[in-house]
N, C-alpha and C positions, 0 to 999 in steps of 0.2 A: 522444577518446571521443565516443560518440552520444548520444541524449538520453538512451535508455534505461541504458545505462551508467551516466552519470551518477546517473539519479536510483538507480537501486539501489545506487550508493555512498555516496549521500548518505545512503539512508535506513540502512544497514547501521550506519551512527553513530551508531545509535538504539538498539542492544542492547547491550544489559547481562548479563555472568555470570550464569548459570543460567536464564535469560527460558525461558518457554514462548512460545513465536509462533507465529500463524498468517499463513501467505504465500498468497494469493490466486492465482489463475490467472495465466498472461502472466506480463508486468512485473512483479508484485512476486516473482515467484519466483526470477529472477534476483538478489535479495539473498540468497540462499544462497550464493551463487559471489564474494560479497567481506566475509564473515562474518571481522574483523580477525583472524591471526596469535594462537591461544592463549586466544582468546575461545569457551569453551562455552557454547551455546545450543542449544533444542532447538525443532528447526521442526517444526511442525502441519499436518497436511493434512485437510480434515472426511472426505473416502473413507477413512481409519483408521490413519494413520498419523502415531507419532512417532521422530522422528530422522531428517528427511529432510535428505538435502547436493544438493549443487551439480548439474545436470544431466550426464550420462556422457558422457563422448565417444561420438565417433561410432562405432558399429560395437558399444559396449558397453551399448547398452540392454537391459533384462528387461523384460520385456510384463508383469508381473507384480508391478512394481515401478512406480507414476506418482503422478501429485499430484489432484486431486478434477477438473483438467479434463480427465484422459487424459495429460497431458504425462510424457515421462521423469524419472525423479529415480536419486537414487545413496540410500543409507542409513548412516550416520554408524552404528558400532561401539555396540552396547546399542539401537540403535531393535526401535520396539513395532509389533508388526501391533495395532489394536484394533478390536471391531465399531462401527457407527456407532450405538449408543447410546452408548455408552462417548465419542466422538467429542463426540457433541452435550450429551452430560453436561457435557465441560469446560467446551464452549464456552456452553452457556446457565448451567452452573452459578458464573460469572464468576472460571474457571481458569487463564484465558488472559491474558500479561503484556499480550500485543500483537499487534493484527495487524493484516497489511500489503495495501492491496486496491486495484485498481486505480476508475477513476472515468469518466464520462461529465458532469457536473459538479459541483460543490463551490458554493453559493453562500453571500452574506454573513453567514449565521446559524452556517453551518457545517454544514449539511446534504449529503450525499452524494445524489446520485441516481447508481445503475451497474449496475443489472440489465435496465432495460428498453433496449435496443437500436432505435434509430428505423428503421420501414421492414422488422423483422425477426423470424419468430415465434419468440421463447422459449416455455422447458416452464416459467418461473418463474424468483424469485431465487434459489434455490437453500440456499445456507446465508449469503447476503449479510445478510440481515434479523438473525440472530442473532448477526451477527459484530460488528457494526455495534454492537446492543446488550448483547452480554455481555461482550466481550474489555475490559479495563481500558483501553485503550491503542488508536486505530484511526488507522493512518496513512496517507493517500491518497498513492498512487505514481501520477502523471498526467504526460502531456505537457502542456506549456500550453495547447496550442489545438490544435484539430482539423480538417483544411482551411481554417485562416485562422481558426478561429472560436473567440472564445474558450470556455474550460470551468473559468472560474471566475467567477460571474455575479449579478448582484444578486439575483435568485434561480432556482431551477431549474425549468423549465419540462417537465421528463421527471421522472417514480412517482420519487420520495423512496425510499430503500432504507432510513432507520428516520429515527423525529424525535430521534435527541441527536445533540448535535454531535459533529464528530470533531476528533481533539486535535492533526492535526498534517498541510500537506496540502505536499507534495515533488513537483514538476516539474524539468527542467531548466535554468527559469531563476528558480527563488525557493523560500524555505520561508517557507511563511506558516502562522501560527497564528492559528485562531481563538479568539475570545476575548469577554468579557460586551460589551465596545466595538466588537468589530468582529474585522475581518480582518487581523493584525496583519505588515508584511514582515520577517521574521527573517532571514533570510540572502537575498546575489544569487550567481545560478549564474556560473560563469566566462565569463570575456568580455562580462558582463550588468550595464548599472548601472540603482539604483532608476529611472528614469526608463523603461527599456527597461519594467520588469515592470508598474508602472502602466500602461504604452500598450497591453502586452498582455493586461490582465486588463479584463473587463467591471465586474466589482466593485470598488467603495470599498475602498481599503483607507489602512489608519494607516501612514505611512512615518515611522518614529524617524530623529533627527539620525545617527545613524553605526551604519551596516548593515553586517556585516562577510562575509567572501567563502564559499562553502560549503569545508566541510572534506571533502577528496576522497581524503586521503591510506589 
């Protein structure tokens, strides 16, 4: 498995029977595609859609059919077209169980910065600001580091995307919760012992006596 893999398995262990969730661009959209065996959930996109599945294979895309970044998506049996009031209704009306968003960094508070791009003009966060603060549930889907560097940091030096903390942040080689103490290590990724993720995290964090292995199955 790659990292991306990983982490969308890792995080897919995070839903629960009947969840409303919203999956972020990129990376976290790929946890549609290892959503357990008999587990209903219904995934959120803010362009207006609920019931989205796993991306089509190739050749079976509908242009008429994507997720808020443009990307392809398939549609699970009963999904809604809805207009984007309706959309941002859930999501500021704090409807949403959970959702999954990628990150540029996470630091010791628990702060996400992930809309602004260094070096690159954006039109804005988009609907990151409201997802951050309405969904019950916000779980950052990241690689650890990005060209060497780490993106989990004593604090973050690139536009904050909201001030609450987020409840749960997943890489490929750790799940770490923050928490009122700090940045707590909850699980190491395979092949990765607590030692590796300290070295490769910028930030503080609380290592407990026995860290046990991510659940990938």
């Amino acid at each position: 498995m790659d990292a991306k893999e990983i982490i969308a398995r890792r995080v897919a262990r995070e839903l629960s029977p009947g969840m409303l969730v919203n999956l972020g661009i990129g990376l976290p959209s790929m946890v549609a595609s290892f959503v357990p065996d008999g587990l209903q959930v219904f995934f959120q996109a803010e362009n207006g859609v609920i019931g989205l599945g796993a991306r089509p294979p190739e050749g079976m895309e509908d242009r008429d059919l994507t997720d808020a970044g443009g990307g392809f998506v398939t549609a699970v049996p009963g999904a809604a077209s809805i207009d984007s009031a309706m959309s941002f209704g859930l999501i500021r009306g704090g409807h949403l169980d959970m959702t999954v968003l990628g990150g540029l960094q996470v630091d010791e508070k628990g702060h996400l910065a992930n809309w602004m791009v260094p070096g690159k003009m954006v039109p804005g966060m988009g609907g990151a600001m409201d997802l951050v603060t309405g969904a019950r549930r916000v779980v950052v889907a990241m690689v650890h580091a990005s060209r060497g560097e780490p993106k989990i940091v004593p604090e973050c030096t690139l536009p904050l995307t909201a001030a609450r903390r987020v409840s749960l942040i997943v890489t490929e080689m750790a799940v770490i919760e923050p928490t009122d103490e700090g940045l707590v290590l909850r699980e190491t990724g395979p092949g990765v012992s607590a030692k590796d993720v300290v070295a490769a995290t910028a930030a503080r964090l609380i290592v407990p006596p026995d860290i046990p292995k991510m659940d990938l199955a």
